[in-house]
C-alpha positions as CSV (number, residue, x, y, z in Angstrom):
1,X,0.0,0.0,0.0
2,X,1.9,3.5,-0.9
3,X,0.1,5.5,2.2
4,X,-0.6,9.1,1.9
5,X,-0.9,11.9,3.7
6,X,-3.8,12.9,6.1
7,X,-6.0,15.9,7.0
8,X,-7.7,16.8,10.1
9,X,-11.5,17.3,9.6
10,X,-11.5,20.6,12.3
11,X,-13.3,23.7,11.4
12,X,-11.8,26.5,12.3
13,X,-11.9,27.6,15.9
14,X,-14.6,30.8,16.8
15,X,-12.9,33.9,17.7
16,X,-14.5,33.5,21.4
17,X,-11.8,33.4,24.0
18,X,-13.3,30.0,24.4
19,X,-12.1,28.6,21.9
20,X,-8.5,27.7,22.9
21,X,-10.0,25.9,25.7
22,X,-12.6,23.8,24.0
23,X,-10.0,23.0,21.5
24,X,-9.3,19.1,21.6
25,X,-4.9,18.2,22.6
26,X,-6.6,14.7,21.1
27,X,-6.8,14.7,17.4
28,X,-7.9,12.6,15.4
29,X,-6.1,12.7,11.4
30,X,-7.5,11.4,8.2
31,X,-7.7,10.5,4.7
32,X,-9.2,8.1,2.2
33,X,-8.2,5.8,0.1
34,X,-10.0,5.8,-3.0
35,X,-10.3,3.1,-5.8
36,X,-12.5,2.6,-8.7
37,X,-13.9,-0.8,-10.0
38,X,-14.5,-2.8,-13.3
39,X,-16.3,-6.4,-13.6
40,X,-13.8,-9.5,-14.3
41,X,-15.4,-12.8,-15.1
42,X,-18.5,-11.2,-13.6
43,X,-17.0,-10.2,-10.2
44,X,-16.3,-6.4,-9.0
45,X,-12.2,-5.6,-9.1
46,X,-10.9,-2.3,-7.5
47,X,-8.2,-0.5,-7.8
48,X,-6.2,2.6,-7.7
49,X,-4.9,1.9,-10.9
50,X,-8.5,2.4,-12.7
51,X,-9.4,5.6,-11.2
52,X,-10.2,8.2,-14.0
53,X,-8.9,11.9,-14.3
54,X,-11.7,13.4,-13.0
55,X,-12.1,10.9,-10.0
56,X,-10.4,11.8,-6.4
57,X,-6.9,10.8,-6.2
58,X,-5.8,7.6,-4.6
59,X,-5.5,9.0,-1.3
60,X,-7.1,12.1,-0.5
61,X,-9.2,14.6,2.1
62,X,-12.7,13.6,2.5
63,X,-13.1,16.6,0.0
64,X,-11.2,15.0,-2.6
65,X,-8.0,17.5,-2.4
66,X,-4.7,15.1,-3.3
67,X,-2.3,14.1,0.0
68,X,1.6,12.7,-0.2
69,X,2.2,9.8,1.2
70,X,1.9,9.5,5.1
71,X,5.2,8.0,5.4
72,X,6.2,11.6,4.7
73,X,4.1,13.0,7.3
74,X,5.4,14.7,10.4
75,X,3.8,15.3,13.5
76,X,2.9,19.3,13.7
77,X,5.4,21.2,16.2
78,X,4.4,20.3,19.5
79,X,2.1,17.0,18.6
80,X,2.5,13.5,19.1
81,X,1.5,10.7,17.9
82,X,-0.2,7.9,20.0
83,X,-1.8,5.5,17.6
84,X,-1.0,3.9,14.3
85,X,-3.1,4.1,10.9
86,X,-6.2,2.0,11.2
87,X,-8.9,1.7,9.1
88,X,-12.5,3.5,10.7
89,X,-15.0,0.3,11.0
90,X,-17.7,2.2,11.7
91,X,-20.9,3.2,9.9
92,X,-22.2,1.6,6.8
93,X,-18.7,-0.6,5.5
94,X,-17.8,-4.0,4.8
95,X,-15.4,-6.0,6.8
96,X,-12.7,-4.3,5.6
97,X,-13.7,-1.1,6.2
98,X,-14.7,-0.4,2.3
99,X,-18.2,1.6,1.3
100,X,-19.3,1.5,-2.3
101,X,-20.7,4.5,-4.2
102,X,-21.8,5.1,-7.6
103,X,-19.2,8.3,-7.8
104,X,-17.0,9.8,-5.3
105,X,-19.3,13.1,-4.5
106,X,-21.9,10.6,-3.7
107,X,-23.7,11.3,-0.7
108,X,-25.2,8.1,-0.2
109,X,-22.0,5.2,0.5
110,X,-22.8,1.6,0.7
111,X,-21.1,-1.1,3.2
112,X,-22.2,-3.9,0.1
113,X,-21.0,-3.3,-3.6
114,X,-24.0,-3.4,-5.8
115,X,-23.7,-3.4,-9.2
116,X,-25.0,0.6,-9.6
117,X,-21.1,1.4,-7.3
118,X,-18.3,2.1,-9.4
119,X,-16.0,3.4,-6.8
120,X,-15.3,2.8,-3.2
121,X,-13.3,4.3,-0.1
122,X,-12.1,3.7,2.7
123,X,-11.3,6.0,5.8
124,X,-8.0,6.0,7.6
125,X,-7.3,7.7,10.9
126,X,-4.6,7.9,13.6
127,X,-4.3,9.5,17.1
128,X,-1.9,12.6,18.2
129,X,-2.1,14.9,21.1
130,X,-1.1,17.8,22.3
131,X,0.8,18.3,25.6
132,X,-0.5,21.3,27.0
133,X,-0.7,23.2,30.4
134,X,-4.4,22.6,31.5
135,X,-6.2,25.7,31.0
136,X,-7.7,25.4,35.1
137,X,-4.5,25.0,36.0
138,X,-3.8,28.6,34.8
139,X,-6.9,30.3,35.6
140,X,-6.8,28.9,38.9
141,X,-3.1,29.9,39.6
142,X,-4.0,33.5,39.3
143,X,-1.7,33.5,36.7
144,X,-2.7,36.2,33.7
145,X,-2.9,34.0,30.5
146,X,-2.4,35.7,27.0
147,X,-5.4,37.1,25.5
148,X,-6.1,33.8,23.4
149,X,-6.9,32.1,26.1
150,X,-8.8,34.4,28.7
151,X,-11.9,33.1,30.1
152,X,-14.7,34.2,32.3
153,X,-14.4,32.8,35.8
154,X,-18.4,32.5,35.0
155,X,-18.0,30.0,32.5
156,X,-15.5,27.7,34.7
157,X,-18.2,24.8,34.2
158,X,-17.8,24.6,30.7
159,X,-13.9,24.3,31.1
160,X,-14.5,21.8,32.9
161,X,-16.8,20.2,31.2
162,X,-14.4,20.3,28.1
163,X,-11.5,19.3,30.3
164,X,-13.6,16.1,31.3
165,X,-14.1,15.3,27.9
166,X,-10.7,15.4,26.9
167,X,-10.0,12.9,30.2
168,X,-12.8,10.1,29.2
169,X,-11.1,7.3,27.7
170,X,-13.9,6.5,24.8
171,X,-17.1,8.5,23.4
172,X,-19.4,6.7,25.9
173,X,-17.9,8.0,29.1
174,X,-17.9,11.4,27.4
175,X,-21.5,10.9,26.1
176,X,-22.0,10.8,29.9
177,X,-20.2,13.7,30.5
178,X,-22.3,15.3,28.2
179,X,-25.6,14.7,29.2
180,X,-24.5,14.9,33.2
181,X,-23.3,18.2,32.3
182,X,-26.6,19.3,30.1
183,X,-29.1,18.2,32.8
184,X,-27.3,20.1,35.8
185,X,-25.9,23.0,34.5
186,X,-28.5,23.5,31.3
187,X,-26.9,24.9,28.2
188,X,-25.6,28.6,28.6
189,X,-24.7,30.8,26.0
190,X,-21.0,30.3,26.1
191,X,-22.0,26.3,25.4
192,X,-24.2,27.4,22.4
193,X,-21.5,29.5,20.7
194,X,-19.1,26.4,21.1
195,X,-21.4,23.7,19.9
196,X,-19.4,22.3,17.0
197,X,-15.9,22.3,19.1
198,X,-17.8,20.3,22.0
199,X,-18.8,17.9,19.4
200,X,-15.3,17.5,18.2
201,X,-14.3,15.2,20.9
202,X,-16.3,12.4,20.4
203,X,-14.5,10.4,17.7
204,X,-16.8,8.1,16.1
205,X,-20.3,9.3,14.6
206,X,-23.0,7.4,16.3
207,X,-22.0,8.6,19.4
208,X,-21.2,12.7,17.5
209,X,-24.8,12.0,16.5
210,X,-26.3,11.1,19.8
211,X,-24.2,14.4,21.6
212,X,-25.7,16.4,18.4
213,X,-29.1,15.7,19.8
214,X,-28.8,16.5,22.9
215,X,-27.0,19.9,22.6
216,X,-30.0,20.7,19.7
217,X,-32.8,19.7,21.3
218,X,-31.2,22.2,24.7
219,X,-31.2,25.1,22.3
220,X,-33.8,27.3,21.8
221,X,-35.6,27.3,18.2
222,X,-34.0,30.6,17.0
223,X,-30.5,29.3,17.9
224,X,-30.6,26.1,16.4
225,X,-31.8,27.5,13.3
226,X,-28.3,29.2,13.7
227,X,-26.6,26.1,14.8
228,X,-27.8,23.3,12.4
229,X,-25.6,24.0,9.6
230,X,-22.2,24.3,11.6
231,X,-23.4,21.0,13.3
232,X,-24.6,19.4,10.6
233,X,-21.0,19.7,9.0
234,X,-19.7,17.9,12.2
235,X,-21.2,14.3,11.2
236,X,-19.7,12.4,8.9
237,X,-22.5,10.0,7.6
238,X,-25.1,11.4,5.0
239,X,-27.3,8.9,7.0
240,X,-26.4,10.4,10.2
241,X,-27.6,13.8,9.3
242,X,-30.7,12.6,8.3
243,X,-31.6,11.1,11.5
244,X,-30.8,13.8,13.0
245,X,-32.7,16.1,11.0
246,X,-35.5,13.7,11.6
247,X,-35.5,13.9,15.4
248,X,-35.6,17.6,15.4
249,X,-38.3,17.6,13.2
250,X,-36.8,19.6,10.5
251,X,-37.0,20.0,6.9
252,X,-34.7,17.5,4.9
253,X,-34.1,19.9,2.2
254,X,-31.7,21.3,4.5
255,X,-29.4,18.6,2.9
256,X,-30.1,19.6,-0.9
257,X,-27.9,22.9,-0.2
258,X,-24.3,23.7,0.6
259,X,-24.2,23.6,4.7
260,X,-22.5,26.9,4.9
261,X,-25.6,28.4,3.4
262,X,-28.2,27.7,6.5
């Protein structure tokens, strides 16, 4: 296999002084491997080597944009990393970790090749962190941080809130955290305008789906209206935005239009 390089799927941080807290020092990297197929003796064959011009490279973003290899791939200044490459098993995929499609700006990926798929991909991630000084450690030192990273005493719940999901081990202890968290302290308006960074910690997306619901169904209508788009962007599964679209009780069409539009 000639690797490639990965990107991070991270949005870009709000400009609330919040922001450098919520940040995850877990991250999770990515890319694709993408292949396209042809029938031999009547059974489906992939690989790289039949990809057209106008198909994503062999290994790419999740948007399509070409990466090196990951052999050449340094840790960012500062990182390390604490996992090796494995494939993402979850979602729709097959045993190997494959989903089937008939293009690569499908929206709707298969775990089963049918004979309507004509490409497939496969999703790639690995581990780093970021040793960094806890954020309560320095706010409760007394010690003036820089101006990226001041923080309202008031909203000392949500650091640690995001500090405790940084701790839990797996997205189940921090879909605890979570809804402990909701249900005591309620959702404030510092949690509303970092919505899409809290959802950034859980790593696999059943359990980004099942935090998406309950930080949506906390906000008020005329915020989540705000919200959906930004959030919507967070899930990786077309199927996944769907149910969650479904359990808000809001229009579908939502998903028939670029997300940055809502």
């Amino acid at each position: 296999m000639d690797p490639a390089s990965p990107s991070i799927k991270n949005r870009s941080a709000p400009s609330s002084g919040l922001s450098s807290v919520l940040a995850p020092t877990v991250a999770v990297e990515e890319l694709f491997e993408n292949q396209r197929g042809f029938y031999l003796a009547g059974k489906p064959k992939f690989t790289k080597k039949a990809l057209l011009p106008t198909d994503f490279p062999p290994w790419s973003d999740a948007a399509g944009k070409f990466r090196p290899g990951m052999n050449k791939l340094a840790c960012p200044p500062r990182w390390e990393w604490v996992s090796e490459w494995t494939v993402d098993a979850t979602g729709d995929v097959d045993a190997k970790g494959w989903s089937y499609g008939p293009h690569f700006k499908s929206l709707r990926w298969k775990g089963q090749c049918g004979y309507s798929h004509y490409v497939r991909r496969r999703r790639w991630i690995r581990k780093r962190h970021l040793p960094i000084q806890r954020p309560h450690s320095i706010i409760r030192s007394g010690w003036d941080p820089s101006p990226a990273i001041k923080v309202q005493r008031s909203t000392g719940s949500l650091i640690d809130m995001a500090l405790q999901l940084d701790d839990n081990r797996i997205d189940s202890e921090r879909l605890n955290t979570l809804e402990s968290w909701t249900r005591e302290s309620g959702l404030n308006s510092a949690l509303s305008e970092n919505l899409t960074q809290v959802l950034r910690h859980f790593e696999f997306d059943h359990y980004r789906l099942k935090a998406a619901m309950i930080l949506c169904k906390a906000l008020p209508p005329s915020k989540l209206d705000e919200c959906i788009g930004p959030i919507l962007e967070t899930l990786q599964f077309f199927s996944s935005r769907v149910e969650l679209l479904k359990a808000l009780g809001l229009d579908l069409a939502l998903l028939t239009r670029p997300l940055d539009d809502q």
